[in-house]
NULUM-509066 format. One line per 3 residues: their letters; for each residue x, y, z of C-alpha. Coordinates in Angstrom, 2 decimals. Layout:
BEGIN
A) X:Y:Z  ... $
end
This chain:
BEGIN
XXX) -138.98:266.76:-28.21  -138.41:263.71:-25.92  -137.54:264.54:-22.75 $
XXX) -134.90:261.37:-22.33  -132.79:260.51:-24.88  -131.37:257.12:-25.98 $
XXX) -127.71:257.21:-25.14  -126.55:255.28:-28.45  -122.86:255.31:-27.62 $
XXX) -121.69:253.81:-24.34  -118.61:254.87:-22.45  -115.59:253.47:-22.97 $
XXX) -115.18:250.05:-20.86  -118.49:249.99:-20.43  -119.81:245.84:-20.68 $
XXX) -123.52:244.79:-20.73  -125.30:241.51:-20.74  -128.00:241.84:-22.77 $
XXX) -130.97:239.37:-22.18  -133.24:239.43:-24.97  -129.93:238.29:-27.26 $
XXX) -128.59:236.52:-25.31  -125.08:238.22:-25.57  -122.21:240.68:-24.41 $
XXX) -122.32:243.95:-25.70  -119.93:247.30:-25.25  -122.14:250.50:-24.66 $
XXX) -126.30:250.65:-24.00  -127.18:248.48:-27.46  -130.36:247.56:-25.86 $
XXX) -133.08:249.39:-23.67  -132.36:248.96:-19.87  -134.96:246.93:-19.17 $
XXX) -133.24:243.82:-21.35  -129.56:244.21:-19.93  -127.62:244.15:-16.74 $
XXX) -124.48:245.95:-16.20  -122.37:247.87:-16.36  -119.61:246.01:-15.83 $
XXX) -116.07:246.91:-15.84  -115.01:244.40:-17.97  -116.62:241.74:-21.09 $
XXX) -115.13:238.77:-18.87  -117.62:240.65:-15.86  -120.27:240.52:-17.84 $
XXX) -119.91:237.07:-19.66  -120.44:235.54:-16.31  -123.45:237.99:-15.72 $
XXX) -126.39:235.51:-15.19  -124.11:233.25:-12.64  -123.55:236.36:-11.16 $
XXX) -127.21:237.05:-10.48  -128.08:232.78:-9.70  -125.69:233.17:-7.04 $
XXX) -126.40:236.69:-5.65  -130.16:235.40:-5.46  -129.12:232.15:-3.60 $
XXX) -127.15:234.47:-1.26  -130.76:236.40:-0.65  -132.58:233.60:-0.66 $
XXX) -130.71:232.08:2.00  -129.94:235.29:3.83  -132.32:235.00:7.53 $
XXX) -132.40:238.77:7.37  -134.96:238.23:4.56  -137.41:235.45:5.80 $
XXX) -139.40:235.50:9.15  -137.94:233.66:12.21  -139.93:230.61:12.16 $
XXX) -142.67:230.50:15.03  -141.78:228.31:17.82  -144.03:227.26:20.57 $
XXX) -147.59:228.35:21.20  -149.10:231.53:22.38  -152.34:231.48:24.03 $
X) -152.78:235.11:24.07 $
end
């Protein structure tokens, strides 16, 4: 007996961008590890990879992320 099962049927509203297909897709179709979502809409999750390019130029670009640059010299 497995201990998780495979939800097969999503709830309703429930979006997903799958990645392996390449596609839009209503309820978990595919394992976790080849979607993103949910989302609360398909439009939401049509636009799921520009979503994620411009989330990780946000973190990229976010100075709370990278080291302060070292200025000077210390002759400690």
């Amino acid at each position: 007996m497995p201990l998780f099962k495979k939800r097969t049927v999503g709830k309703p509203g429930e979006w997903y961008y799958c990645l392996e297909h390449k596609k839009v897709e209503e309820g978990p179709d595919c394992p976790g590890k080849d979607r993103f979502g949910p989302y609360d809409s398909r439009a939401e999750a049509e636009h799921a990879m520009e979503t994620a390019r411009e989330r990780n130029l946000e973190w990229e670009n976010d100075p709370k992320w990278h080291d302060a640059p070292r200025t000077g010299t210390d002759d400690d």
